[in-house]
C-alpha positions as CSV (number, residue, x, y, z in Angstrom):
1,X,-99.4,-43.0,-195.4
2,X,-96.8,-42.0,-194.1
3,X,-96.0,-44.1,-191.2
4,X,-96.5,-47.0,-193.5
5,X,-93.7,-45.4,-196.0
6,X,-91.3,-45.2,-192.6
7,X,-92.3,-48.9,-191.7
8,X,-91.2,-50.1,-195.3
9,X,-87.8,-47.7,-195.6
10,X,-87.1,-49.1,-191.8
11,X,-87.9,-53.3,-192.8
12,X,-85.2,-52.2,-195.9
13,X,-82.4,-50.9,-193.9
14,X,-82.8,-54.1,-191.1
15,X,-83.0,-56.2,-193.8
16,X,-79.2,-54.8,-195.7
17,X,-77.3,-54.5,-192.7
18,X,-76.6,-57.9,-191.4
19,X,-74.5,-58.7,-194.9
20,X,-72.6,-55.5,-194.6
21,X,-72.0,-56.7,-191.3
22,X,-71.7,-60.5,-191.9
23,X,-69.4,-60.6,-195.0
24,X,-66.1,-58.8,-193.1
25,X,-67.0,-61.3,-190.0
26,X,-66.3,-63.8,-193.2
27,X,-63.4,-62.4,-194.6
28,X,-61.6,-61.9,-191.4
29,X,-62.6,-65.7,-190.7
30,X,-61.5,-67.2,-194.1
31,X,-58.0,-65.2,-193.7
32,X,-57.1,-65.8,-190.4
33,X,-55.9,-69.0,-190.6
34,X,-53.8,-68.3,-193.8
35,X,-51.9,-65.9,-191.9
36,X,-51.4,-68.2,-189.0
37,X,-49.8,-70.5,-191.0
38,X,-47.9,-69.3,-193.9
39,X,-46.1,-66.8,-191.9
40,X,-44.9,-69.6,-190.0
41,X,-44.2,-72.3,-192.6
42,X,-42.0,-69.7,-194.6
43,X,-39.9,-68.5,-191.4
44,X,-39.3,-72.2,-190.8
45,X,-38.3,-72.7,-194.0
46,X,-36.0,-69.4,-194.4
47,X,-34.4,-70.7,-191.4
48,X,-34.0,-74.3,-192.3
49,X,-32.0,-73.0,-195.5
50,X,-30.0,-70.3,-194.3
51,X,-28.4,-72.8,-191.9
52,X,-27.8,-75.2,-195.0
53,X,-26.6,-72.6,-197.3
54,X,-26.9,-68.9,-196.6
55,X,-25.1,-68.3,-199.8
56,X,-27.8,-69.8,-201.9
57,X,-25.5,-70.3,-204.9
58,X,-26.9,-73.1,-206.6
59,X,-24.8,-76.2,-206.6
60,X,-23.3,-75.5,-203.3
61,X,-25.9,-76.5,-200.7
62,X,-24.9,-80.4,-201.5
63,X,-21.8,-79.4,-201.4
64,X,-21.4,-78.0,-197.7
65,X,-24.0,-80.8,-196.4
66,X,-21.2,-83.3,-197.6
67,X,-18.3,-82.1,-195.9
68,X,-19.9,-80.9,-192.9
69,X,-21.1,-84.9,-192.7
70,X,-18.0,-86.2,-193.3
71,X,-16.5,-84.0,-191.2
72,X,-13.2,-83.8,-192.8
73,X,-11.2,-81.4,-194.7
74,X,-9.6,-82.9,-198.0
75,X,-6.1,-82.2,-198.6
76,X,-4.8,-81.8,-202.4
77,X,-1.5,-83.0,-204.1
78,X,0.1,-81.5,-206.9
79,X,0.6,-83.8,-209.7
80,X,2.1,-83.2,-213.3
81,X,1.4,-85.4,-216.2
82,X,3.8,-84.7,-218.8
83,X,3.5,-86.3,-222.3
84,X,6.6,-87.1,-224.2
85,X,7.3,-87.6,-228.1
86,X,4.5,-85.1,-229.5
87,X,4.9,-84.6,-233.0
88,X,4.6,-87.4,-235.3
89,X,1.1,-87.7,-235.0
90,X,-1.8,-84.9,-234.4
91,X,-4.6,-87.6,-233.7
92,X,-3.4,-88.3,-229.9
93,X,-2.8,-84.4,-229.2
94,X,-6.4,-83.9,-229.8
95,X,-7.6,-86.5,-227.9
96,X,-5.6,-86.1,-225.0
97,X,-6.5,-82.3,-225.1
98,X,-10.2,-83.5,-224.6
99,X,-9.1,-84.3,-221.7
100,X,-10.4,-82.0,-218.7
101,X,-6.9,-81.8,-217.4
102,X,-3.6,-79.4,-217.9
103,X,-1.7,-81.8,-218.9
104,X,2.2,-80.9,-220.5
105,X,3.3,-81.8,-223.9
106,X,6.9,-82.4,-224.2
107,X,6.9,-81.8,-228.2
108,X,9.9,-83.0,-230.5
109,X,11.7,-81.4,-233.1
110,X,12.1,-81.8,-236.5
111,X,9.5,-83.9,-237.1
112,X,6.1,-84.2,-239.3
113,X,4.1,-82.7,-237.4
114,X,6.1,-80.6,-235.0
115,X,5.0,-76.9,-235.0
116,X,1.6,-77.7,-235.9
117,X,1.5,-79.2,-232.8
118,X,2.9,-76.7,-231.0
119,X,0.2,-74.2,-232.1
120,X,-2.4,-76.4,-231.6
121,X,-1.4,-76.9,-228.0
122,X,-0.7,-72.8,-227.6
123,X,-4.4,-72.0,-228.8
124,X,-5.2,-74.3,-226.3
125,X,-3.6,-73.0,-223.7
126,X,-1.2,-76.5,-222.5
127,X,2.3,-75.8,-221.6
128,X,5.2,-76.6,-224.1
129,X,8.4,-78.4,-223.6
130,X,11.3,-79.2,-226.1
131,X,11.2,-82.7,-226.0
132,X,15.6,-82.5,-226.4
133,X,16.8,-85.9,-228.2
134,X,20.0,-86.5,-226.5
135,X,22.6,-89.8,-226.6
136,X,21.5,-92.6,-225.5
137,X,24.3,-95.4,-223.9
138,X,22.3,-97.7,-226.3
139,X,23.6,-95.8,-229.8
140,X,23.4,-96.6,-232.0
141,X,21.3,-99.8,-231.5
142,X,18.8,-97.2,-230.3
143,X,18.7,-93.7,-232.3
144,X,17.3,-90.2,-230.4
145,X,15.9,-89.2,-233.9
146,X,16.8,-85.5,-235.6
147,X,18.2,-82.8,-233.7
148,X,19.9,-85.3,-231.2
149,X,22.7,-84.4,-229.1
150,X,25.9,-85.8,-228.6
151,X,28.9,-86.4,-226.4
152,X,31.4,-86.2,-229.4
153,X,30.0,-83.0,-230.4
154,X,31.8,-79.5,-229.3
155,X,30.2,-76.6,-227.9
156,X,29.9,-74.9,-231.0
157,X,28.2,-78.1,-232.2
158,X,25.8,-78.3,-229.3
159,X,24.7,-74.7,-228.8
160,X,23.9,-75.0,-232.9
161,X,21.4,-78.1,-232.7
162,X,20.0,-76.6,-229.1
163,X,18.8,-73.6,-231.1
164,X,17.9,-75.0,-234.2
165,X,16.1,-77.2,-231.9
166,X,14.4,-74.7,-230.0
167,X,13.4,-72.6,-232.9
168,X,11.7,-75.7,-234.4
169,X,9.0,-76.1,-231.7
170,X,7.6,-72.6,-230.6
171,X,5.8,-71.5,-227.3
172,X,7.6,-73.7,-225.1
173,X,8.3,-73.1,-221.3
174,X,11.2,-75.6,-220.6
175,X,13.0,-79.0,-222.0
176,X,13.4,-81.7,-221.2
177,X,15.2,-84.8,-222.2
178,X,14.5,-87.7,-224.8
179,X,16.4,-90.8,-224.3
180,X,19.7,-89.2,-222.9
181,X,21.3,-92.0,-220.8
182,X,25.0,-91.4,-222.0
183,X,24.2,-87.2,-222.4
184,X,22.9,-86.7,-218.9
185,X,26.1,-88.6,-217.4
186,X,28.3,-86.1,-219.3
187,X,28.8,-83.2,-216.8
188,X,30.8,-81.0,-218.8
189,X,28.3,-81.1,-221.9
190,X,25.2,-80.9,-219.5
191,X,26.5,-77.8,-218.2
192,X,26.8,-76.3,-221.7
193,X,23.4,-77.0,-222.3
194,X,22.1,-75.9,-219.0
195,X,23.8,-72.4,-219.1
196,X,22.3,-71.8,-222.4
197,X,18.9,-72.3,-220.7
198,X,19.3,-70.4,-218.3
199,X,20.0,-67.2,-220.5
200,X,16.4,-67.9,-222.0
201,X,15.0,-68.2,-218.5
202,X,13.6,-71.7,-219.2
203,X,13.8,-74.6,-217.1
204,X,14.7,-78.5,-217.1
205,X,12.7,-81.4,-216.1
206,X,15.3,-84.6,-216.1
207,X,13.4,-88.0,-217.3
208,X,16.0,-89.8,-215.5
209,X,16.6,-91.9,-218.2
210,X,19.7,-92.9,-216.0
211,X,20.4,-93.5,-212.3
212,X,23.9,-91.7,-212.9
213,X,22.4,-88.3,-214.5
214,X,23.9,-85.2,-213.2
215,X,21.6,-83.2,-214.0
216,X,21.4,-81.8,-210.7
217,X,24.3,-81.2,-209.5
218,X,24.6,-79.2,-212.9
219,X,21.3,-77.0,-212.0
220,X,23.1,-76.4,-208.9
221,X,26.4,-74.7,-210.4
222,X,24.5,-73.0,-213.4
223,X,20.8,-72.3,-211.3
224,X,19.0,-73.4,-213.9
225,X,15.7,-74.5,-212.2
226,X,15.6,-78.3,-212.5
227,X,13.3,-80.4,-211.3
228,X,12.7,-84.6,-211.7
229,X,10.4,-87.0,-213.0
230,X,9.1,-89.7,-210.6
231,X,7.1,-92.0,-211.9
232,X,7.0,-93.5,-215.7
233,X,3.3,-94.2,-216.5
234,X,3.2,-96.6,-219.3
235,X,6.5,-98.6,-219.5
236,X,3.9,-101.5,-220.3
237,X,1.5,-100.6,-222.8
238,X,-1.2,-102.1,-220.8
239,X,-4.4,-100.5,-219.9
240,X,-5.1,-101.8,-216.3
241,X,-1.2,-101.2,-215.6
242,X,-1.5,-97.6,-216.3
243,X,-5.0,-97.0,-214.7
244,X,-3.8,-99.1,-211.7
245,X,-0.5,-96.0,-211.4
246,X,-3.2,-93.6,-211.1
247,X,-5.6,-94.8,-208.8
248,X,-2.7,-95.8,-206.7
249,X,-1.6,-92.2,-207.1
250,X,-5.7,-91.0,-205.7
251,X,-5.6,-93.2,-202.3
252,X,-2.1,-91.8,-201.4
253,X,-3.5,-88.5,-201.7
254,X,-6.6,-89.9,-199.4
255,X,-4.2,-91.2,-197.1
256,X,-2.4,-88.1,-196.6
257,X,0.7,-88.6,-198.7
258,X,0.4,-84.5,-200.5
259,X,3.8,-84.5,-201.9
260,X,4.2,-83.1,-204.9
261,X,4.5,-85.8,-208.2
262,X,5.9,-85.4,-212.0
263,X,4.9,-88.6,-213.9
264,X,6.0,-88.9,-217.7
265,X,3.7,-91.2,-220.0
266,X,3.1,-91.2,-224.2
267,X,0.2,-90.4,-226.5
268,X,0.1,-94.2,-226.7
269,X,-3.8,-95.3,-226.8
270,X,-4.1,-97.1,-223.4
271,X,-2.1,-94.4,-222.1
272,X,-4.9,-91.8,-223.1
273,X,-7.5,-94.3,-222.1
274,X,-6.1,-94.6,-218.9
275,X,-5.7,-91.2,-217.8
276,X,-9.3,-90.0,-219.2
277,X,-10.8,-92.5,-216.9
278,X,-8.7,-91.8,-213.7
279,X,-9.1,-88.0,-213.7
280,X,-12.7,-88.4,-211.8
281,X,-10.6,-90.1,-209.6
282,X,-7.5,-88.0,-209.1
283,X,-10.0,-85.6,-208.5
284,X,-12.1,-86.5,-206.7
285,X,-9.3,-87.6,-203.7
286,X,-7.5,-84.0,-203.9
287,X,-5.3,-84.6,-206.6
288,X,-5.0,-81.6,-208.9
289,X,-3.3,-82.0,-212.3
290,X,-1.2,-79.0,-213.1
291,X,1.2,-77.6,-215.7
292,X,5.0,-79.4,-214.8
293,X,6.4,-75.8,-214.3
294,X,4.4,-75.4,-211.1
295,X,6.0,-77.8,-209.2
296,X,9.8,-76.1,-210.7
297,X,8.7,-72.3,-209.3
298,X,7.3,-74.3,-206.1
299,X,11.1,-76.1,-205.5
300,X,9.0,-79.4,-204.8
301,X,11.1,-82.4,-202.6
302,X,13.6,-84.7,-203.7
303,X,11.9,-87.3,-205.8
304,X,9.0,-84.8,-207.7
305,X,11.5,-82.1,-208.6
């Protein structure tokens, strides 16, 4: 009896073992291979993308693979668009400011909608100028509009409409000139104007209305910082004229030409058109648009200040 209750208890304990024994042979088996690979597909990978982009910031990786392809380091140009006659209508200023670009406003005074535009602009952070109606050699064929200056005025004259002027449009950073052909000729009235600047610490951006301006020589006696507009965007109201400038104004930039560039257009409809469509563009070939009175502190060259 009891041999045969050994026999049984001894057929039980052969007849466990081999699954305890067999199922770790399994699992060893079944995991083996998974660590053989994964290990190795996830260093290959953490490699692969270091290399690309150690940074891992998203949105970058392209743009690293893209220059290092290309091989080539791209070179920006300074460009200032300024916009002249703000004030007699609000729907352009809020269209342009849709605009992904710091463009300037040169605002007028005394007109309809003069210092609402001026806040408008401020709360949207664009810089200000006094857009300063001045004489033209046309006049009176052609009139500057309110506040204009004249030659036949006398200082007193002149230092009362700059101010009244000035007080008119708020926030601004600098002037510069509206019409002006027979004003900017007229050294000894330029200089009144310019020393009066000066004492407010503002600056002076010359439209060059006239070959003959002397504007600056003028900035050179009084040190009012001056600089020069280049280019004038939209002499033609046309649409492909105006986009043509600016794309003109992106392959220079590709083909190394970085100077420094003030261009002066109007809140004219193809004018707006144009330079919403172009900014891709501009940017996308270096050129950075930026607030006019970074190109006066940065004393640009001849010709773009």
């Amino acid at each position: 009896m009891i041999a045969s209750l050994a026999a049984i208890i001894y057929v039980l304990q052969w007849e466990e073992e081999p699954p305890e024994m067999k199922q770790p042979k399994k699992e060893v088996n079944q995991a083996e291979p998974a660590k053989a690979v994964l290990p190795k597909a996830q260093k290959d990978k953490t490699v692969k993308e270091s290399t690309v982009a150690p940074s891992r910031v998203p949105g970058k990786e392209k743009e690293k693979i893209v220059v290092s392809s290309i091989g080539k380091t791209i070179q920006t140009r300074q460009l200032a668009i300024i916009i002249d006659d703000i004030g007699n209508d609000l729907g352009p200023v809020r269209e342009l400011l849709k605009i992904d670009a710091d463009i300037t406003f040169a605002v007028m005074p005394l007109c309809n909608h003069t210092r609402e535009a001026a806040e408008i602009l401020h709360k949207a952070r664009r810089e200000i100028l006094l857009h300063l109606p001045m004489e033209p050699a046309s006049y009176p064929r052609e009139k500057p509009g309110a506040g204009a200056l004249f030659t036949d005025m006398n200082n007193q004259e002149l230092l009362f409409q700059l101010n009244k002027n000035m007080a008119a449009v708020p926030y601004i950073s600098g002037v510069n000139n509206h019409m002006g052909s027979k004003f900017m000729e007229d050294e000894e009235k330029l200089k009144v104007i310019f020393e009066n600047l000066k004492k407010k610490n503002l600056f002076f951006i010359d439209s060059r209305t006239t070959p003959n301006s002397k504007a600056s020589s003028v900035s050179e006696k009084t040190g009012l910082p001056l600089a020069s507009r280049r280019i004038f965007l939209d002499n033609s109201r046309d649409y492909e004229a105006i986009y043509k400038i600016l794309t003109e104004i992106a392959h220079e930039t590709a083909d190394g030409d970085v100077a420094p560039l003030i261009i002066i257009g109007h809140p004219y409809p193809e004018t707006i058109r144009a330079i919403k469509e172009a900014t891709k563009i501009l940017r996308a070939k270096g050129v950075v648009i930026v607030p006019v009175s970074r190109l006066v502190k940065n004393k640009a060259p001849q010709g773009s200040s």
